[in-house]
VOLOSE-565840 format. One record per residue (C-alpha): z, x, y. Coordinates in Angstrom, 2 decimals, decimal comma, always signed. Example, Ala and Ser with C-alpha at 12.3 -4.5 7.8 and 13.67 -1.06 7.14 Angstrom:
<nodes>
<z:+7,80 x:+12,30 y:-4,50>
<z:+7,14 x:+13,67 y:-1,06>
</nodes>
This chain:
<nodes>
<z:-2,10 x:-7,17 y:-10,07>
<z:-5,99 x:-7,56 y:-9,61>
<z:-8,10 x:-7,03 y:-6,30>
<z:-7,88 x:-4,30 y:-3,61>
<z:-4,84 x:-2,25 y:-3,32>
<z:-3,18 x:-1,71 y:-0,23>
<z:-2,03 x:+1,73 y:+0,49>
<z:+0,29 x:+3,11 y:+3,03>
<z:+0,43 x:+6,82 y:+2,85>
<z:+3,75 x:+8,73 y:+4,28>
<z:+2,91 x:+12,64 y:+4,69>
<z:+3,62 x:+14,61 y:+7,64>
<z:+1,35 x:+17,61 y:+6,54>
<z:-1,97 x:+17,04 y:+7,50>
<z:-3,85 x:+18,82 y:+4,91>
<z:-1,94 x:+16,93 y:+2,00>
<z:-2,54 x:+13,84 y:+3,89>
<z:-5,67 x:+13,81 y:+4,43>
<z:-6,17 x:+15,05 y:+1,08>
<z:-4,36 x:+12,11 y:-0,70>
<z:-6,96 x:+9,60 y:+2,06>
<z:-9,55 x:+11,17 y:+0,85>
<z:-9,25 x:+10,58 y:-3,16>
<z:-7,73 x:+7,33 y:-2,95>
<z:-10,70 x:+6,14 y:-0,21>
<z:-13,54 x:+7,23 y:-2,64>
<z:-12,00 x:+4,45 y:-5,71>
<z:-13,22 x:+0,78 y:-4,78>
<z:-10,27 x:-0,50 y:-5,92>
<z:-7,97 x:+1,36 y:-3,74>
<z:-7,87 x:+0,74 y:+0,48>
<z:-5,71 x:+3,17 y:+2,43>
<z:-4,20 x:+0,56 y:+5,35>
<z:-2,16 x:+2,99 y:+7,02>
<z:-1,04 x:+6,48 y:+7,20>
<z:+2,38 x:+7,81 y:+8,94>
<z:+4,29 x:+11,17 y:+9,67>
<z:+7,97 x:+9,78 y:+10,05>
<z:+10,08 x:+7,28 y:+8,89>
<z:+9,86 x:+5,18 y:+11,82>
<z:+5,91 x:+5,33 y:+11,64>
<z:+5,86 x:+4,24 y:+8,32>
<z:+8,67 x:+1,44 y:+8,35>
<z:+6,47 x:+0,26 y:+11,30>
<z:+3,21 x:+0,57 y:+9,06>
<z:+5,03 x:-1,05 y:+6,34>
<z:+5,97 x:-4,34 y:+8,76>
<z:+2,12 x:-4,63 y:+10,16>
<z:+0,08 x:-3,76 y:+6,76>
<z:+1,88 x:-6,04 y:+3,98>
<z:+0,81 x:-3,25 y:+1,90>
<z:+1,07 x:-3,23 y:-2,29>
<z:+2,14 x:+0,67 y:-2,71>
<z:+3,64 x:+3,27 y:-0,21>
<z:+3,59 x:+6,77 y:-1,11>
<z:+5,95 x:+9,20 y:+0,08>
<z:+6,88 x:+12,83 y:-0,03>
<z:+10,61 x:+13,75 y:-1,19>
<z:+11,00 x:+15,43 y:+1,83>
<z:+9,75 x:+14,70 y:+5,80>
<z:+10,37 x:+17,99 y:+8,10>
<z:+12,05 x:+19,70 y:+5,36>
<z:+14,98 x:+17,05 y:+4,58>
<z:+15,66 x:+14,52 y:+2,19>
<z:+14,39 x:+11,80 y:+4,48>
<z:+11,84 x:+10,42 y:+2,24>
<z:+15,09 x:+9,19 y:+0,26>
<z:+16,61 x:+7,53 y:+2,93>
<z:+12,82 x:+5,55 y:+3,67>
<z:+12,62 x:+4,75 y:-0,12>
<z:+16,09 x:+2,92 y:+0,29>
<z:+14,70 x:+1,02 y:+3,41>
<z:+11,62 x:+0,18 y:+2,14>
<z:+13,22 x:-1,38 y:-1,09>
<z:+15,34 x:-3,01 y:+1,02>
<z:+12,18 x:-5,44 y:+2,22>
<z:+12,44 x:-8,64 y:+0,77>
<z:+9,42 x:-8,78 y:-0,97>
<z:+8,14 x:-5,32 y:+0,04>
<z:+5,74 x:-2,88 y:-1,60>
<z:+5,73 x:-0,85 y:-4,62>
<z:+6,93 x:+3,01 y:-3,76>
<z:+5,56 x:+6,21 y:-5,47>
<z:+7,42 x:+9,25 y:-4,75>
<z:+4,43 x:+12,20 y:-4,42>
<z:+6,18 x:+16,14 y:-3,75>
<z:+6,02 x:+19,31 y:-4,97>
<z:+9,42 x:+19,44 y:-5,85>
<z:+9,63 x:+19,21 y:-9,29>
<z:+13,64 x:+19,77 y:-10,25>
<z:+15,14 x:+16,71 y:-12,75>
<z:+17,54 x:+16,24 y:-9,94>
<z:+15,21 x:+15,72 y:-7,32>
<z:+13,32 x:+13,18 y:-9,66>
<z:+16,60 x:+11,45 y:-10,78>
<z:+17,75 x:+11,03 y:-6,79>
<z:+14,50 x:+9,39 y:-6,02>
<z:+15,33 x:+7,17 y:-8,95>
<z:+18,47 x:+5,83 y:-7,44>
<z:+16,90 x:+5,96 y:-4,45>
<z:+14,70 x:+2,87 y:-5,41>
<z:+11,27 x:+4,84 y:-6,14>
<z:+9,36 x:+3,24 y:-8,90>
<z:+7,16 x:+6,12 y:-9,80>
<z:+7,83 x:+9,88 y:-9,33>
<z:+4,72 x:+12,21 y:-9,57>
<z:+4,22 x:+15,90 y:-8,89>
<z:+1,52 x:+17,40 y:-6,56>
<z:+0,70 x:+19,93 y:-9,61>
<z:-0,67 x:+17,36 y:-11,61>
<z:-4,38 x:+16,37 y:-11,89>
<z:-6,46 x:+14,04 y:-9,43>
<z:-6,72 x:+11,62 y:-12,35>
<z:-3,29 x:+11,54 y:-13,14>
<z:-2,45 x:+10,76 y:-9,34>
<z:-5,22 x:+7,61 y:-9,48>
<z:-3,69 x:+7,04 y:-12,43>
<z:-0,15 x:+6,66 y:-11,41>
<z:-1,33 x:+4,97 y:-8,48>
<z:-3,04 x:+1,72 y:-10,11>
<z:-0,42 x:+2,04 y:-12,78>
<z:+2,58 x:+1,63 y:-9,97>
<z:+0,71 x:-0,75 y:-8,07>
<z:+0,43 x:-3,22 y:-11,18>
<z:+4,53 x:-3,14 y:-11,82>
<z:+4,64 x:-0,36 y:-14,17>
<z:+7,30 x:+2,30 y:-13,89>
<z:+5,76 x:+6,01 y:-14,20>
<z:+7,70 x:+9,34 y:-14,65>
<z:+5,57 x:+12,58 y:-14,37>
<z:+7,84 x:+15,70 y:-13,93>
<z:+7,12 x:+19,05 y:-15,18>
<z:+10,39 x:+20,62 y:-15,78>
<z:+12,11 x:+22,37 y:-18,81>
<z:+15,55 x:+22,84 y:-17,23>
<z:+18,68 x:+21,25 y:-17,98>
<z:+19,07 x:+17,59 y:-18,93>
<z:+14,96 x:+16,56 y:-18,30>
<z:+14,46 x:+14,11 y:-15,58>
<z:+12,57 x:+11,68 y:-17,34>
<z:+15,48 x:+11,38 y:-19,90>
<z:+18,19 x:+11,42 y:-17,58>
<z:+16,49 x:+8,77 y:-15,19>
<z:+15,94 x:+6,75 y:-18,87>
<z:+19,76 x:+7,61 y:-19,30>
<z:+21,50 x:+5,78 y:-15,80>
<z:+18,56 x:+2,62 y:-16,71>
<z:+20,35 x:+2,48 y:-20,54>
<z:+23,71 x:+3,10 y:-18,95>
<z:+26,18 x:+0,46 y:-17,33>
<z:+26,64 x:+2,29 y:-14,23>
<z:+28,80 x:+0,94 y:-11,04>
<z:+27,20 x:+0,80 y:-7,62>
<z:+29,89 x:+3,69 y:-6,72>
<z:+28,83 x:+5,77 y:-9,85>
<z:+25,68 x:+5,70 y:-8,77>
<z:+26,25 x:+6,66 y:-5,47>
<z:+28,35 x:+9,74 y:-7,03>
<z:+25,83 x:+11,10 y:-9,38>
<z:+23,23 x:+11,29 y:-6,25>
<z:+26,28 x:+13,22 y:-4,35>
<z:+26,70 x:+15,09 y:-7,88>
<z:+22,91 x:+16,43 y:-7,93>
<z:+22,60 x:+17,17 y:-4,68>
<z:+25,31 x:+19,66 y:-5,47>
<z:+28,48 x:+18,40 y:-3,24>
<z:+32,08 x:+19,07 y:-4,23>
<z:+34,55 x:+16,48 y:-5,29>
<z:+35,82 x:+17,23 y:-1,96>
<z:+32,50 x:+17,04 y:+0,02>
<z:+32,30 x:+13,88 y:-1,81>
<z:+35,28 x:+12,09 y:-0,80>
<z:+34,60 x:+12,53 y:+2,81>
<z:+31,56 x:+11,14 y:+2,05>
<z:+32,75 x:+8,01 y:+0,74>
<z:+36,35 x:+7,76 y:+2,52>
<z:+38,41 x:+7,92 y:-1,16>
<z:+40,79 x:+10,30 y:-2,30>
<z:+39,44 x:+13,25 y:-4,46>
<z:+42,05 x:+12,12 y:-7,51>
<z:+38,97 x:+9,26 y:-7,32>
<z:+36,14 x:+10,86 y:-6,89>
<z:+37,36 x:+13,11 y:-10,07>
<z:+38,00 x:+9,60 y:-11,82>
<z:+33,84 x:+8,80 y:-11,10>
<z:+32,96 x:+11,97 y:-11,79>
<z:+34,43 x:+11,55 y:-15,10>
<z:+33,18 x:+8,54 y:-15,94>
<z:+29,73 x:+9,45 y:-14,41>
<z:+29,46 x:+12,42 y:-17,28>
<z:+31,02 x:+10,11 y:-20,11>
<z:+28,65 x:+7,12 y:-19,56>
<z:+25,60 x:+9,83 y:-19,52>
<z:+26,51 x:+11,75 y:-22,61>
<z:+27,03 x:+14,96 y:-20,28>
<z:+29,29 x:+17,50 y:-21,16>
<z:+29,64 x:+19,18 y:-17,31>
<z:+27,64 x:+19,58 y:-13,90>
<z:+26,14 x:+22,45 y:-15,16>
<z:+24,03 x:+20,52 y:-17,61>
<z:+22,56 x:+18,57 y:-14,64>
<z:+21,06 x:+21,49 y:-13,53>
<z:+20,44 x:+23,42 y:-16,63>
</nodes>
């Protein structure tokens, strides 16, 4: 894309916030339209800015909320561009904002550069993966993995249940099935992947 971008910034610490305004304000290119604490500030935001690129934290007040707002936000017809920003930096927790619907995944220990960067770079339809992590299965790989892989709607939906660490059990009560199906997507899940067990999820 060319011209301004339009920025909506989700962060419900202040400091980090007000950080992230402050870095993206001083680039000519980039406008900061709107800033929001919660999910319903920002889907609000969202609705009243037309905005190019939201950028959210993993987590808002310490859950995985900034999942559930990624879904919502990709559910727009026609809606923004979504850059997940957090200091978490397990492969899991980059691989569930994946299937979440994020298009870009950064961490907070990375350079001011690299967060411009990623910014313009997301913004112009690019799709940008920037985890530090040596553990397990690497989240860049796996998320490269489930976009090379034929996965269901359903498998999908297990493998987030499967890295946030639920039980076959947990996971049929989730979904309303019997655990002799859940085991079946679990299965499958692993085979489609090229992982031998959970544990190399989670190194």
């Amino acid at each position: 894309m060319t011209g301004m971008v339009k920025i909506v910034i989700v962060e419900d610490h202040p400091i980090v916030r007000l950080g992230l305004a402050t870095v993206l304000g001083a680039h000519e290119d980039l406008s900061v339209v709107a800033e929001a604490t919660d999910s319903g500030a920002a889907l609000a935001a969202v609705a009243n800015t037309s905005p190019d690129l939201v950028i959210l934290p993993l987590r808002l007040g310490g859950v995985r909320d900034g999942l559930e707002l990624c879904r919502e936000i990709k559910s727009f017809e026609l809606g923004p561009r979504v850059m997940m920003y957090t200091s978490y930096t397990s492969h899991s927790d980059a691989t569930l904002a994946f299937l979440s619907g994020a298009d870009s995944f950064l961490t907070k220990d990375h350079p001011e550069g690299r967060l411009v960067e990623t910014v313009r770079a997301t913004a112009r339809g690019s799709r940008v993966w920037n985890v530090t992590t040596d553990t397990g299965v690497s989240a860049r790989s796996l998320e490269e993995r489930v976009q090379r892989t034929a996965l269901t709607a359903r498998e999908q939906e297990v493998l987030g249940f499967m890295l946030q660490r639920y039980t076959n059990s947990e996971i049929a009560k989730e979904l309303f099935v019997g655990v002799p199906t859940v085991k079946t997507h679990v299965s499958n899940v692993l085979q489609k992947l090229g992982i031998d067990s959970r544990r190399a999820l989670f190194g």
